[in-house]
Structure formats: structure tokens, C-alpha cells
N, C-alpha and C positions, 0 to 999 in steps of 0.2 A: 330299198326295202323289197324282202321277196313279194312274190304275186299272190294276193291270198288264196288260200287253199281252197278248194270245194267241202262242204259240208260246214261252211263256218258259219255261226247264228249272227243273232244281232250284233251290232258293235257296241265296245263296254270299253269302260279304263277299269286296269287293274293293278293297282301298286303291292308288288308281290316281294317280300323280305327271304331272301337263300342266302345266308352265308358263305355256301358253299359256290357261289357263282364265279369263285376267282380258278375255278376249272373251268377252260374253255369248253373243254366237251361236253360239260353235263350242263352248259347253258344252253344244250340242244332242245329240249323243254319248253325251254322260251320261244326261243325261234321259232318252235311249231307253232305254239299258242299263236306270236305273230303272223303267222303266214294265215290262222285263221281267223283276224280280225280282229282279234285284241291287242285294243291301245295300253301297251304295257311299259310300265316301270320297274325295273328290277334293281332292287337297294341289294350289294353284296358286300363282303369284308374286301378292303383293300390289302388286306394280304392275310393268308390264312394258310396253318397248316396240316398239310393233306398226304398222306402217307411217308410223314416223317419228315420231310421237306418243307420250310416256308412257303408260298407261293405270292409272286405278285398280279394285283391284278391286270391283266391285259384286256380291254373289249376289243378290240380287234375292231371288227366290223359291228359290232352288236351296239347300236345306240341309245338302248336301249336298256342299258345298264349302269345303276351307279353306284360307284364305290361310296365309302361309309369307314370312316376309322373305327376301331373296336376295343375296346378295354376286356380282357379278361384269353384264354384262348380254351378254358371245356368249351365242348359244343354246344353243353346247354348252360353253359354259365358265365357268357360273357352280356358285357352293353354294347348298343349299337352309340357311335356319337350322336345323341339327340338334336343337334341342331339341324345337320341336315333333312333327318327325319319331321322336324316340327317345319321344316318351310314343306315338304310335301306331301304333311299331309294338311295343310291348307288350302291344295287344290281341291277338287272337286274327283273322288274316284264311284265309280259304282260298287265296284267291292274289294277287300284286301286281302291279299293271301300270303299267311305266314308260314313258310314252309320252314316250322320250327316245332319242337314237342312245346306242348303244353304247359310243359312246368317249367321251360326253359326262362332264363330271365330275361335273355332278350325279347320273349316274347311278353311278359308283364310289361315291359319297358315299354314296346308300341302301343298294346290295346292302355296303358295309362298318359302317354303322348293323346291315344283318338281322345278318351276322356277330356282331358284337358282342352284340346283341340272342338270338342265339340260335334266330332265324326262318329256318325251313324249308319257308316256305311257297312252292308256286311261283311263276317268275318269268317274265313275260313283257316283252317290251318292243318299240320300237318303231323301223323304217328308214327313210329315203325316199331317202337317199345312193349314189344310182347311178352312181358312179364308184369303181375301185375305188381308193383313198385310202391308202398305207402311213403314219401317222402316225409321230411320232418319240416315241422313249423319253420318258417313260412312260406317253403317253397309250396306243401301243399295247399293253402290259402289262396297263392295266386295262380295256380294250376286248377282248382274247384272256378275262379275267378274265367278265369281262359276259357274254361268250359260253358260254363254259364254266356258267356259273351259269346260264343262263336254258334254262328248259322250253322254251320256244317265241317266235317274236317274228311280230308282224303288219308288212309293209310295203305301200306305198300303189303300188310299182312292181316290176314282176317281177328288173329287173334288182339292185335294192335285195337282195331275198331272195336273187339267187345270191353274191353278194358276203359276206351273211351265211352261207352256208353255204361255201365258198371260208375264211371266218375261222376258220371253227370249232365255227358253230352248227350241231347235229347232227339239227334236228328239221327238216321242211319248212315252211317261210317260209308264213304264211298272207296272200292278197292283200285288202287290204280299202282300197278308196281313201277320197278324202276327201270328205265328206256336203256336198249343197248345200239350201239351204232351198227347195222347190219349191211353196213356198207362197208365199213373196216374189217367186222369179225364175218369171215367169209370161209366156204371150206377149202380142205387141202386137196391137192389131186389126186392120191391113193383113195381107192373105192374096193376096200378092203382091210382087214385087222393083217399085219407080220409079224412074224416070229423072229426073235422073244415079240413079245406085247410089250408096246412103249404106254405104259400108263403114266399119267402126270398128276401134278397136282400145283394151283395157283391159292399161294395167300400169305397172311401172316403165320410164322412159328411161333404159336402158341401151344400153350400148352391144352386150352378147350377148341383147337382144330383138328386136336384126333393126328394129327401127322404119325405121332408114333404108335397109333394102331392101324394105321396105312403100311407102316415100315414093319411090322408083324403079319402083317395078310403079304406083304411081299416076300418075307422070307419062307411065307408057308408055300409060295407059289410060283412052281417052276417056270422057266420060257418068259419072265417080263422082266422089264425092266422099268425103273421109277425116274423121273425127271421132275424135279420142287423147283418150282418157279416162284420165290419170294424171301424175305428175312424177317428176322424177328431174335426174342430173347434165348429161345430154344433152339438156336439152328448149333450149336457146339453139343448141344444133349443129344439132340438127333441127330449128330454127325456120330456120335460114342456107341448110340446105340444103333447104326447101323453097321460101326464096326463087329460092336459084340454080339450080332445075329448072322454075322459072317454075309453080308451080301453090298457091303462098301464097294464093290465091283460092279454093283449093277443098279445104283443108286447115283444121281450128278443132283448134286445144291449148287444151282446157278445162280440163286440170287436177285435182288429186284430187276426184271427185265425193263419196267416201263412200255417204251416206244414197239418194244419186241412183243410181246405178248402178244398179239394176234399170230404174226410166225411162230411160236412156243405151242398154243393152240392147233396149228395146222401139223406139226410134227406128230400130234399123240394119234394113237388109237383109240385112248379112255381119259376121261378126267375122273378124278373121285374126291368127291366133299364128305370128309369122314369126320364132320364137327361133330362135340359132344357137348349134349345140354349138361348146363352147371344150374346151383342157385341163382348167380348174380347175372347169366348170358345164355342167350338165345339166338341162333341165326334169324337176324330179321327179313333179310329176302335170299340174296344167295347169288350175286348179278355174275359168278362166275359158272354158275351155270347154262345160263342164258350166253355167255357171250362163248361157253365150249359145244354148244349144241347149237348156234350159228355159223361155227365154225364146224359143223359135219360131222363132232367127236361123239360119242354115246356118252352119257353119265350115267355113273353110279354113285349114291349120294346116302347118307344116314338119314335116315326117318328124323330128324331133329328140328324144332322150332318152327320157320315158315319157307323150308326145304323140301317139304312131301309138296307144299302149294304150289313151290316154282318148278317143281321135274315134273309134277301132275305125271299123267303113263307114258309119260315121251321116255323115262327114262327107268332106273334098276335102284328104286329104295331099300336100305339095309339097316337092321338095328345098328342103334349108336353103340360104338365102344367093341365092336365084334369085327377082330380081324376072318374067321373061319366064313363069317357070311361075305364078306369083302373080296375074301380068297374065291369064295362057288362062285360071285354072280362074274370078278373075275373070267374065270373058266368059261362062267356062259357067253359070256359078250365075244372072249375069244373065237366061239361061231361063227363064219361068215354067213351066213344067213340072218344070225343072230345080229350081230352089228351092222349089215347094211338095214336091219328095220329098226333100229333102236338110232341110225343115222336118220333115216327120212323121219323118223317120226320128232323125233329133234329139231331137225329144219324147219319143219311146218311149226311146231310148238315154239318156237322162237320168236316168230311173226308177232304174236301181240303182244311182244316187249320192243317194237320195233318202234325210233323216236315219234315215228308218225303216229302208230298208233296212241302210244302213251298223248302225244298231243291232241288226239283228237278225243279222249277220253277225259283228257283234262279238261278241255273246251265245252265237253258235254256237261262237264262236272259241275263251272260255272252257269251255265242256263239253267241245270236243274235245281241251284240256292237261289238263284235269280229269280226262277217264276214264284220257290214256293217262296218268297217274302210279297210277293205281288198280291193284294185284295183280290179272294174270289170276282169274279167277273157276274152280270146278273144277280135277281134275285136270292137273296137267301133262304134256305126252310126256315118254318118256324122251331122252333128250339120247343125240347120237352119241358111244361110248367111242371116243375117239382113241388107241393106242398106237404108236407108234416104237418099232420093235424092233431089235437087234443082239445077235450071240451066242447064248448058250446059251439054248434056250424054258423052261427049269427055270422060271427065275424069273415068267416068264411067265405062265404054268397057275397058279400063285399068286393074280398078280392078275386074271388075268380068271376064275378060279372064284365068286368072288361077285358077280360082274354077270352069270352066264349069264342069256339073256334079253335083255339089251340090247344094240340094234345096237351090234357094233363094227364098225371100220374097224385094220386089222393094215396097218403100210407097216412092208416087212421091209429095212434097209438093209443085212443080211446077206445076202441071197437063202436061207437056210437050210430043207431041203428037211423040217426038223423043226417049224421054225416055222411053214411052210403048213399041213403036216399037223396043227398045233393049233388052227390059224386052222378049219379044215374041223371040227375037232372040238367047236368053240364055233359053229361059226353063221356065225362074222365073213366080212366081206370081205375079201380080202389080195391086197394091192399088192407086188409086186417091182420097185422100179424099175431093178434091175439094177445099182446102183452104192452106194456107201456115199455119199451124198448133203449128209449131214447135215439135223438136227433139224429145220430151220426149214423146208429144205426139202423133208422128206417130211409136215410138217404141212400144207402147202400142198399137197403131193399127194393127200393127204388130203380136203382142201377140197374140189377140183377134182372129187375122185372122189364126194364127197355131192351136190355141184350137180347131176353127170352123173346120179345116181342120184334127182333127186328133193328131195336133203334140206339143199337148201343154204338152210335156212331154220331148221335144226332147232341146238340146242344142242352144245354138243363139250365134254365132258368129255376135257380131256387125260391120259391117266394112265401115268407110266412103267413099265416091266416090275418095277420094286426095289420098288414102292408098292401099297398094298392098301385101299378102301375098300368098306364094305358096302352095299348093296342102297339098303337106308331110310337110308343118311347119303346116297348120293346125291340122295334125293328129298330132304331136308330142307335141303341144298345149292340143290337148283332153288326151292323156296318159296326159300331165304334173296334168292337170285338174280332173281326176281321179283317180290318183295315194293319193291325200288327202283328205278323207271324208269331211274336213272342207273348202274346197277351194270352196271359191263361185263361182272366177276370175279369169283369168289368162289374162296376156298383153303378146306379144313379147317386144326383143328390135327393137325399131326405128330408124330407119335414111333417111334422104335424099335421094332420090333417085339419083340427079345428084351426088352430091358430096360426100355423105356418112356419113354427120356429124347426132351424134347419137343426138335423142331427147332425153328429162330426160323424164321417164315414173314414175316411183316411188318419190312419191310426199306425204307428209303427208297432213293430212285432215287439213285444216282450220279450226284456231281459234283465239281468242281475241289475248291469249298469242302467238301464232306464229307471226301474225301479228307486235307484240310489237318483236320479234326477227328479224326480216327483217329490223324494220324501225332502229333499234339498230347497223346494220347493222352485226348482228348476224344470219341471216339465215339461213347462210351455217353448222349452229350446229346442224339446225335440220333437223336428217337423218330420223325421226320415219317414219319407212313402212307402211302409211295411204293407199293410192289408188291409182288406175294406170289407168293410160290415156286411156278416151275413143275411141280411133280415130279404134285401134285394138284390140278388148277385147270380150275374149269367156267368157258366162255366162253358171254356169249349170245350167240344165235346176228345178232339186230339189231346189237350190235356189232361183230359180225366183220364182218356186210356193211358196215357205216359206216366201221370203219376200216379194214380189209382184213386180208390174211396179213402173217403174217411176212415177216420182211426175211432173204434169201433168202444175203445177206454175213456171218451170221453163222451160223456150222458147227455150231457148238456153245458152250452160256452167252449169257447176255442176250439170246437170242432174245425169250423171255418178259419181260423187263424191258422192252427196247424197243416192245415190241409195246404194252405196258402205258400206255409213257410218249406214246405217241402216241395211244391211247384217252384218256386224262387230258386231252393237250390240245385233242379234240374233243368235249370237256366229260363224257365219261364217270367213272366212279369207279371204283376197287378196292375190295373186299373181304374181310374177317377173319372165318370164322366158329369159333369155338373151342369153340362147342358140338357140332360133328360133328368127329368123330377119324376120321383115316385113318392107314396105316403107311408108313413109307419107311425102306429100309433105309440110301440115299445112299452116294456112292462105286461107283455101278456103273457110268462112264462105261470106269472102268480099273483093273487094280490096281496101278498105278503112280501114285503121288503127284506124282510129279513130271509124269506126262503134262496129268493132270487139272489141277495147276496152270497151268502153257504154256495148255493150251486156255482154261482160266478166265479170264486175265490178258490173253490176247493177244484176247478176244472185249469185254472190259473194257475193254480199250485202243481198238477198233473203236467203242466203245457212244456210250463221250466224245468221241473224232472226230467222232463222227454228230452229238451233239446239242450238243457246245461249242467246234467246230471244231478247227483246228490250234492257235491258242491256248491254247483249254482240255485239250488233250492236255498240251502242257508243262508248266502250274499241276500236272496231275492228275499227272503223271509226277514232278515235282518234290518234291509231297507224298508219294508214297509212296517215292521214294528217299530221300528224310531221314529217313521213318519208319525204315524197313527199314534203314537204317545206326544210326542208333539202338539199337533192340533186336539189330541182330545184334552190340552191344558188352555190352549190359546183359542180353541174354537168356540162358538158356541150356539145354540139352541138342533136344528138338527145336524149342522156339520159337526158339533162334539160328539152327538149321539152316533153315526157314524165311524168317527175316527175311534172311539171308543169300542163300539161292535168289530172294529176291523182289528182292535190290538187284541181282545180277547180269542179272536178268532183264530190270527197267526201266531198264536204262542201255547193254543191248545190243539190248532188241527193234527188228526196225524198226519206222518210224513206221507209224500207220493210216491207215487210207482208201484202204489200194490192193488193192482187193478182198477176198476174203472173209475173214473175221477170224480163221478157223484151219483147217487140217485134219484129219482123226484122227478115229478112229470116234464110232457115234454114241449114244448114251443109251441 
């Protein structure tokens, strides 16, 4: 094994899935990562086809590589064989890196292998798809899935990474292109352009490669001649129409060089990448750039896709689809001045596509998912107490007696000139916004008001005036809250304060099908760990920025829930912690049952609008009026009273989605 490299971090095991590893060359990657101290495993296709050709796998020297039979041959739509997959990933790795898109199915296929396996290990993986792409059920389900599960992902094009963050990936996209051998592509010995001008061009004959708006800029332009190095569907059309522009004379289709191509490269005076963006395709890096401006050549290249990113000003960008611009920059590079600086600058910008480099940014790439899963080190701040108040401060002085000490923030939906005065007597900050606003949106006043102050960075302990939790549960809340990069939330357990009876804090999120479990009188099957009660509930303060405030249409109930389900699917988690107890007395919205129902049901009814449309409002409405006709036959004294209030309720409310989901005082 080689020597490891300098600048290598700690040492890790990393079980890293490429299919494309049955190229020897592009398993140059690896071998850097190895030389800098990662214990690696690379699962690749035992034969896969790669420019047309099957290929078998060879490691060679690379022990480090294991093949893997495959069912399927799209790129993104094959299986890897599971079995070997399942013995490895029972060992023990620090983190996994799938250098596969996201919606690909081999890559559902492992992150459901870790599942089953039990692997917690992080997950990184890989983009280059710069377009943004809505896939159809279900690939995009387990592409939102892949998202959600992964730490972090590397892509080779900036536009790649917004697109992953746009889906759901919550971390920032790390850019890392793709490595060329600059020990092969090396320049030629002319240190000057000749006449004609030997310009080339390497790739597939397609039809979105622009070739034959290459073969129009050449007939426009005297003294060159063209050299196509590759094949494809279109190499007989663009043989036709290079006849019919009369310059078949100064035009050679040589065909896939392979092995050749670095000598093809050293012949040219210019390469030109004259791809053209379509609907369905976009250049996602451009590695023939990189490997003709290693080799000494200048390029000129179409402003297309993630093409302006790889020439950067080393080289001569030109609108897509424009032989007359192709033709001038042509003409300019023809300068001998002009080409020996469009050469060095080439040179030098080649360097950080160089394998070392690319390895040693890979390696950076792993410490920096590495640390941020690691628990803060030391003490934590205290977290900002958020309360939403209304009503009597009785209750109030309660709970903010054992947080004296920690910033709060008081938003009084009362305006109560009792409630300031207690705000003054604890320290806090206190917001009047002069209206009874509701929950969601005095937490967002709240927000607004920590940004202004400084601390829109800090943690928010939410905590109702009915609720009480002590000093050191809060700290042991922020550890619990920190100890998992993914945790958005954390709840204690609740109870009564008189009597001690514990509230249920973990609750799945609402849906059509749960709904139709309850009214089945199936409820209690569903344990799914959806969200946990707002009443005492630290937020980090990284998530709040990621997924923002609350939704501002709901007055009162499922604020918290919503808030929760839309951290879930920017890949965040909820949290249960039942080893810190806090108290709630519940029922202080009203002392009218019936109010508190209305607002509950009718913010309920808002919640499923939002996330299962008009559709899933009727399933969900449907289920609980057969419940609730049910039991208000079978029930009785106040569960039929009850079921009875809830079937009049869902068969007269109106529908949701037309503004805010209820009114009536606030928490």
C-alpha cells in the first residue's frame, strides 16, 4: 500500500459504493483517499458498460476494491447484488459514501440494506444532475428518502448542489469536480498556434454536442482545419454535411481514439466544446476540458450548463449554438500572443482537477461530515425561553420561576399590563403586538425579535404559561438536543403536576390513513415516532434557520406539528427524551371544552389540507365521521357526548385552505 500522503486527518473506515470503479483509471480517487489514510472499501460493478463497450472488472493492484454483481445496466437504475452488500455492511464503518444520484435505485437499495442492517453510520453521496428533474412515483419518494438520510453530499457542478438543497438536502452541497490524470495528459512540444489552425474536437456525435455548429464556424473560417476525435449516432449526418459546406477536405472523423487521446490532444492548437443546452441535458462538468488544457491546448467552450465553471478565464466562452462567435474567438486564439496566454493560463487552471487534488478535497470533505455529526464540545448556551402568553400571569410566575436567569422573550397576546410587569420582574423581553394574533404567529414574533437582537442563532425553548420545567432538565434537554446533528426537537416527559399522570408526548403525524386507524378502532397500532407536543419543546436553533417559523394560517393546534413535519422532510428528526420530566397542567387554551375542541379540529382539518390536499381532507373527514358516528351509538355518558360534538362538527365545518385555520384566543 502506498505511503500516506501529508495533510491526511484522522483515520476512518469508509465503505464507498462507484459502479463505475470497473475503470481502472477513475479508481485514481480511491487511491488518493488511500494514500491519505482512509481505511477504504470500494463496492464496484463486476462489469459495466462504459463508452459503448462492456468492461470487466480488473483490481489490479487496488485491494481495495470489491466487485458486486448488478441486475439492471441505466446508471441510475440498476441493483447492486445484496448479499455481498449485507455481509459489509455488518462491519463496523465510520461513514458511507455513495457515489451514486439520489434517486438512483441502487442507491435506495443500500441506504434500505443500512435500515435493515441497523447502520447509523453517516451518509454521504453523490450529484452531477443539473437540471431540475421531478421524477414520478416512486422514484421520487426514495430520492426525498436519500435526501433526508444523508449527512451531506459532494457534487461536481454548483448547479447540481442547489437542486439538492431545493429537494431537501439540508446540509451545504460540497463542490468537488472530476480528477484528470495530469501525468498522462501532458503538453505538446509546439509553443505556438500553425497555419491552417488544427482545431479538434473530443466526444460523443450527438446531436446536443453542437458538432455541427462546429462544422459551420469551420466553413466560415479560413486557415483551419477540424480533427473529431470520437463516434456516435450522428457521425454519417455530419459526415453529409460536411460535405455539403464544401470543406470535407479539411475536416478527418477519426473515430474513438481510446488509448490515443492524450497524443490527439497534443496535435491540436484549440479544442472547442460547442455543446448545446436542451430540455432533457446539460453538460454536467466537461473533463474534456480539463484534460485539453493539461495538455497545453486553449479552449474554447459554449457558455452551457456547468462549462463556464470548468474553463473559469483560463479559457474563451461563447454562446451556445453560434458558429459566427466560434468563428471570432477562432480568429483570436489564432494570435500568438493570444494562445501562448490562453496556454499558461490553461496549465495552471488545470492543477485543481489534478487526482491529488480532487483526493485531497475528498478527504477534507469527509472530516468536515465527520466533525459536524460530533456533539458540541463544552458547555452549551442557554437557549432563548419562548412564552406566548394570554390571560391571567398567575400561571406564568410558575413557569418562569425556575428559569430565572435565562433569556426570555414574553409575546403577550393579551396586551396585559400584569403580564409586562412580570416580564420586568424576570428580566425578559416583552413584546405586545397589540392583537391576539395567535400562537404561531407570535412565535414568529418572537424569532424576528431574537434576530433583531442578536440571537437569531441561539436555541428557543418553547414553553407554555400551564408548563413548568427545571433549570438542569433544560441543560440535559440541550446535551440531549446536541448530542444528534439531525435532531431538530426535543420534548421531555410530561405530567401533571397535581397528580403526576403522564401526558402522551409522542404522537405520529396526521394522516387520511391514520385517521381511518382510530375510527377502526385501531389506533393504538400506530406507534410511528411522528412529533412531540408543543407545550415543552426545545428547538435548535440550525433548524429553525433551515426550516423557518411557523405557518402563520394556523391560530392555534398543529402549529407545532406542522412545523415538525416539514423539519422531517428537510431530513431533520424529532425527539423523545423521558428521562427529563417537565409539568403541564393542559387545557389552558379555555375553560370551555367545546371551544378548545372547534379550535383543535378545525386547525386539524387546516393541517391535512396543507399536506394531503383537498383529497386527503375528504378520506380524513370521512374517517372520522364514521368514527364519531360509531361511538356516539356505542358510547356513552361523556365519550358519546363527544363523539357526537365531533360528528356534528366534521359534517358542517367548512372546508380548509381558505385562510387561517381558526380564531380564538391564544395558549
Amino acid at each position: 500500500m502506498d505511503e500516506v500522503a501529508a495533510g491526511a486527518g484522522r483515520p476512518l473506515r469508509v465503505l464507498r459504493a462507484a459502479h463505475h470503479g470497473v475503470v481502472s483509471a477513475w479508481r485514481e480517487r480511491e487511491r488518493e483517499l488511500v494514500r491519505r489514510g482512509v481505511d477504504l472499501t470500494m463496492v464496484s460493478a463486476t462489469r459495466w458498460n462504459e463508452g459503448g463497450a462492456d468492461i470487466d472488472l480488473d483490481p489490479g493492484d487496488d485491494d481495495f476494491v470489491v466487485g458486486v454483481g448488478t441486475l439492471g445496466t441505466h446508471p441510475n437504475g440498476f441493483l447492486f447484488d445484496p448479499r455481498p452488500l449485507w455481509r459489509l455492511l455488518g462491519e463496523h464503518w465510520d461513514l458511507i459514501d455513495l457515489h451514486e444520484e439520489p434517486c438512483a435505485t441502487q442507491t435506495a437499495e443500500v441506504l434500505a440494506l443500512m435500515r435493515l442492517r441497523g447502520v447509523t453510520a453517516p451518509v454521504v453521496m453523490y450529484a452531477a444532475q443539473n437540471i431540475p428533474k421531478r421524477y414520478p412515483i416512486p422514484i421520487r419518494w426514495t430520492e426525498r428518502w436519500a435526501l433526508r438520510r444523508a449527512a451531506n453530499a459532494y457534487v461536481c457542478n454548483v448547479e447540481a448542489g442547489r437542486i439538492l438543497q431545493d429537494k431537501g438536502l439540508r446540509a451545504q452541497p460540497k463542490l468537488i469536480g472530476l480528477g484528470t490524470d495530469l501525468d498522462v495528459f501532458t503538453p505538446g512540444a509546439h509553443d505556438a498556434p500553425r497555419t491552417p489552425l488544427k482545431v479538434g474536437y473530443a466526444g460523443r456525435l450527438e446531436t446536443y454536442k453542437g458538432v455541427d455548429v462546429l462544422l459551420r464556424a469551420i466553413a466560415r473560417t479560413p486557415d483551419c482545419t477540424l480533427e473529431v476525435a470520437g463516434d456516435g449516432p450522428e457521425r454519417d449526418a455530419l459526415t453529409a454535411l460536411a460535405d455539403e459546406l464544401g470543406i470535407a477536405g479539411r475536416v478527418d472523423f477519426r473515430g474513438h481514439l481510446g488509448a490515443q487521446l492524450p497524443a490527439f490532444y497534443r496535435e491540436l492548437d484549440v479544442l472547442v466544446v460547442p455543446s448545446l443546452p436542451t430540455k432533457g441535458w446539460l453538460e454536467q462538468f466537461g473533463r474534456v476540458v480539463v484534460e485539453a488544457m493539461a495538455s497545453g491546448v486553449p479552449v474554447i467552450s459554449s457558455a452551457s450548463g456547468a462549462l463556464p465553471e470548468v474553463v473559469g478565464d483560463a479559457g474563451i466562452l461563447v454562446p451556445p449554438g453560434d458558429p459566427d462567435a466560434i468563428g471570432r474567438a477562432l480568429t483570436e486564439v489564432a494570435d500568438p500572443a493570444r494562445w501562448a496566454a490562453l496556454r499558461a493560463a490553461g496549465l495552471e487552471h488545470c492543477r485543481q482537477y489534478s487526482w491529488a487534488a480532487i483526493g485531497e478535497r475528498h478527504r477534507a470533505f469527509y472530516d468536515e461530515v465527520l466533525a459536524a455529526e460530533e456533539p458540541p464540545q463544552g458547555d452549551l448556551p442557554d437557549p432563548e425561553v419562548v412564552v406566548v402568553a394570554y390571560g391571567s400571569p398567575d400561571p406564568l410566575r410558575a413557569a418562569l420561576a425556575p428559569l430565572a436567569g435565562f433569556p426570555i422573550t414574553i409575546v403577550d397576546n393579551s396586551s396585559d399590563p400584569d403580564t409586562c410587569a412580570l416580564a420586568e420582574e424576570f428580566g425578559a423581553h416583552y413584546v405586545d403586538p397589540g392583537a391576539n394574533l395567535g400562537f404561531a404567529a407570535a412565535v414568529n414574533i418572537a424569532l424576528r425579535s431574537l434576530a433583531e437582537r442578536g440571537r437569531g442563532a441561539a436555541d428557543v425553548l418553547l414553553l407554555n404559561p400551564d408548563a413548568t420545567i427545571a433549570a438542569d432538565a433544560v441543560g440535559a434537554l440541550e446535551r440531549e438536543l446536541h448530542a444528534d446533528s439531525r435532531l431538530a426537537c426535543v420534548a421531555p416527559r410530561q405530567t401533571a403536576p397535581d397528580s403526576g399522570t403522564p401526558d402522551r408526548v409522542v404522537w405520529p403525524f396526521p394522516s387520511p390513513l391514520g385517521a381511518w386507524l382510530v375510527a377502526l378502532g385501531l389506533g393504538r397500532l400506530d406507534r410511528r415516532h411522528g412529533f412531540v407536543i408543543g407545550s415543552i419543546l426545545l428547538l435548535k436553533g440550525d433548524a429553525l434557520r433551515d426550516v423557518g417559523g411557523f405557518d402563520e394560517r394556523f391560530f392555534l393546534y398543529a402549529e407545532e406539528t406542522d412545523w415538525q413535519r416539514r423539519a422531517v422532510a428537510r431530513g431533520w428528526r424529532t425527539g423523545y427524551v423521558p428521562a427529563v420530566v417537565g409539568t403541564h397542567v393542559g387545557a389552558g387554551t379555555s375553560s370551555d371544552s367545546q371551544v378548545r375542541s372547534r379550535l383543535f379540529h378545525t386547525s386539524q382539518l387546516a393541517y391535512i389540507h396543507k399536506h394531503f390536499g383537498a383529497a386527503g381532507e375528504i378520506v380524513y373527514r370521512a374517517a372520522t365521521v364514521a368514527g364519531a358516528a360509531v361511538r356516539s351509538v356505542l358510547a356513552s355518558g361523556e365519550a358519546r357526548d363527544d363523539a357526537r360534538w365531533r360528528l356534528r362538527f366534521y359534517l358542517t365545518a367548512p372546508r380548509a385552505g381558505r385562510g387561517r385555520a381558526a380564531t380564538g384566543p391564544a395558549r
